[in-house]
Phi, psi and omega in degrees: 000315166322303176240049141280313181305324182251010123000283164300297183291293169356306200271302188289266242306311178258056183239320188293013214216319184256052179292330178300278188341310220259357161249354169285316200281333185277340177312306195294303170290354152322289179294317181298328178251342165307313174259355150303341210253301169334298191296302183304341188256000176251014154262352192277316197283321188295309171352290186282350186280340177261351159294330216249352165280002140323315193291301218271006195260299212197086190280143165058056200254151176206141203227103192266101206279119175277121153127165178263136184287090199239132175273123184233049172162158191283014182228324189257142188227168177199136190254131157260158192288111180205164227210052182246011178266123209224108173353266202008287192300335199268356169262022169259280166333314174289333189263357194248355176239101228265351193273006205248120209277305231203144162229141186217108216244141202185130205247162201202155163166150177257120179252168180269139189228147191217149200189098206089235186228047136258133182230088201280107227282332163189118189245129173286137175258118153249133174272107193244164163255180181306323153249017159329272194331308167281311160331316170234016159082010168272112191271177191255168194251287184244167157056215174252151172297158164292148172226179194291355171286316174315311188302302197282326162274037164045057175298144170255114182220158163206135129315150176210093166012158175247019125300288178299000187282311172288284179323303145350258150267015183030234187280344194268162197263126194280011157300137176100336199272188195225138175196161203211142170221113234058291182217346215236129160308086186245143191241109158351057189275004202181148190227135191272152180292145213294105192248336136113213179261168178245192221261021162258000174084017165281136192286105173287003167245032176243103139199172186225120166245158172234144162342137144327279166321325169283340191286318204271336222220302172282345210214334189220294232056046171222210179253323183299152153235182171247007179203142172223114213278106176215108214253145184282150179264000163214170149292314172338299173298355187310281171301307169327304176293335163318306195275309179295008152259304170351289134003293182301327204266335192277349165262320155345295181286357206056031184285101184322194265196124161074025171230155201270149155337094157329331195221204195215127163223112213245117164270132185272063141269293180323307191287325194301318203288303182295358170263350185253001168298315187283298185324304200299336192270345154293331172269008151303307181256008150295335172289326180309269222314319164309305180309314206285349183270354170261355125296343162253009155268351198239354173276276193336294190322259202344333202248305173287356175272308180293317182296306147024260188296334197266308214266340143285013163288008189270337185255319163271018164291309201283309200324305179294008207260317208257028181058038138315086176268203242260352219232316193291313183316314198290328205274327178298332206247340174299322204287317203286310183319309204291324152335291186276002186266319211260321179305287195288346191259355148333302174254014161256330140306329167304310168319304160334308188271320176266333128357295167283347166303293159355267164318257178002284205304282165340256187334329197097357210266136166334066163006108186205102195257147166232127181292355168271314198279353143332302199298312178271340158294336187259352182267323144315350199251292219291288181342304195307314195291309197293307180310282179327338185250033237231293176293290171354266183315326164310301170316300221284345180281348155294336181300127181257137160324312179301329194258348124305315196267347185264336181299000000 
């Protein structure tokens, strides 16, 4: 233990003699475990923030689009317009597919809503049936949910968001109250639980729903909706049932052999994957950028580790003279590479950690550290030092005593 420790006091007196070099080589493993530890805890963060927007759509959801989903680029999509989706279909599907738990059919547009002299110029309205809620997962906050009495006497009721609750009525509470969309006079039974954006980035509490029927009847005049909402009774049942709606709604529409689709049937597995092709590619080149900055910290080591061994040769000549052996030399110099790789990669997790605090807090995004990426920035630091002091100390065990005393 003894002499390691003066070991130690050796490798900083001469690290202390190379201050630049020797704060250029920890910048590097700085920066290499700074944006390593940065990236892992911000795809750690992005994960749960896309679990838990998973979470707020839907479990086990399939989400069926009136129009076809035409792809023109590898980013961009387009639904074209089309109006062949009908309540019908969605009680055929609930009574002819056994795998399908809950079916929920829902029409949607934005109207200017109004309440005094405040005027919200266009808030999405949905026309929902009665277990919209457990389907897509909104629970109510204040006052009561819509129920199929609501549906079947075509009540003019609305649920309403606590955005649009707030814009609204400020603090005061909008159960009971009036309020009119468009034209048409609707009464405030209930404010939906707070649910944040979905994973288009949208505010999922500035919206209004309504009875499907009042919706259909009061508000658009028409028989369609645009979406039908169909949660599965497993994950598992998730595909099968995909093609078997399919199936279903093209014998419905009548839709011939070789001919394209009225509508879209979208698994938010589908929506998930491309949000989760952009993480892996971010957390792809922040690990590029991480290695070239624990290569060019292990370069630094390696180059001042050698100017070293050269500007010492003369104290390690007498050491070995004076019965230093070959194992205290390789241990000295392992100490100091390792120093200075362990120094830099020390404040580049802290750094690092407090970073992702950061970022998280901003964004909004969940608190999430991940501990392999900890695990692996500090075995990364350490690694970068020892390989790098690795050639240095082998050198320095070549210098023979004789060849100092006769120089």
């Amino acid at each position: 233990m003894k002499r390691t420790l003066l070991n130690l006091k050796i490798a900083l007196r001469s690290l202390a003699n190379f201050k630049l070099r020797t704060a250029l080589a920890v910048l590097g493993v700085f920066f290499g475990t700074f944006s390593l530890i940065v990236v892992s805890n911000l795809s750690s963060s992005l994960a749960v923030k896309t679990a838990q927007e998973i979470d707020n759509l839907g479990t086990n959801l399939i989400v069926i689009v009136s129009g076809q989903l035409r792809r023109f680029g590898p980013s961009t999509s387009l639904i074209s317009r089309s109006t062949n989706l009908k309540p019908s279909d969605a009680e055929a599907i609930a009574q002819s597919l056994p795998a399908a738990a809950q079916v929920s059919p829902s029409g949607f547009k934005a109207f200017p809503v109004r309440r005094g002299n405040t005027v919200l110029k266009a808030i999405a309205v949905n026309g929902v049936t009665a277990n919209f809620s457990d389907v897509r997962n909104f629970q109510v906050a204040e006052g009561s949910p819509l129920t199929e009495e609501d549906d079947r006497l075509q009540r003019k009721v609305a649920l309403i968001g606590r955005t649009t609750a707030e814009k609204l009525f400020g603090q005061e509470n909008p159960v009971g109250k009036t309020i009119l969309i468009w034209r048409v006079p609707f009464q405030v039974i209930g404010v939906t639980a707070e649910k944040g954006s979905d994973l288009a980035g949208n505010d999922q509490d500035n919206q209004i729903f309504v009875p499907l029927k009042t919706f259909l009847r009061n508000l658009v005049n028409k028989e369609n909706v645009n979406i039908i909402y169909v949660q599965a009774v497993s994950e598992e049942a998730i595909g099968p049932l995909r093609g078997e709606i399919e199936g279903l709604l093209r014998l419905l529409h009548k839709i011939g052999k070789g001919k394209k689709d009225d509508f879209s049937v979208v698994d938010l597995k589908e929506v998930t994957a491309l949000k989760s092709q952009a993480m892996d590619l971010i957390t792809v080149l922040g690990r590029i950028a991480a290695a070239a900055s624990f290569l060019i910290g292990a370069l630094g080591i390696l180059s001042i580790m050698i100017l070293i061994v050269n500007e010492r040769r003369v104290e390690i000549g007498i050491r070995r003279a004076v019965g230093s052996r070959k194992r205290d030399i390789v241990l000295q110099f392992l100490l100091e590479s390792s120093f200075i790789s362990v120094s830099g990669g020390a404040i580049g997790m802290a750094t690092g950690l407090m970073m992702s605090l950061a970022i998280a807090r901003i964004l909004g995004y969940p608190v999430s550290i991940s501990v392999l990426g900890l695990l692996a920035a500090f075995a990364a630091s350490a690694a970068s030092g020892i390989l790098a002091g690795i050639y240095p100390s082998l050198k320095a065990t070549t210098i023979h005593p004789i060849d100092i005393i006769r120089t």
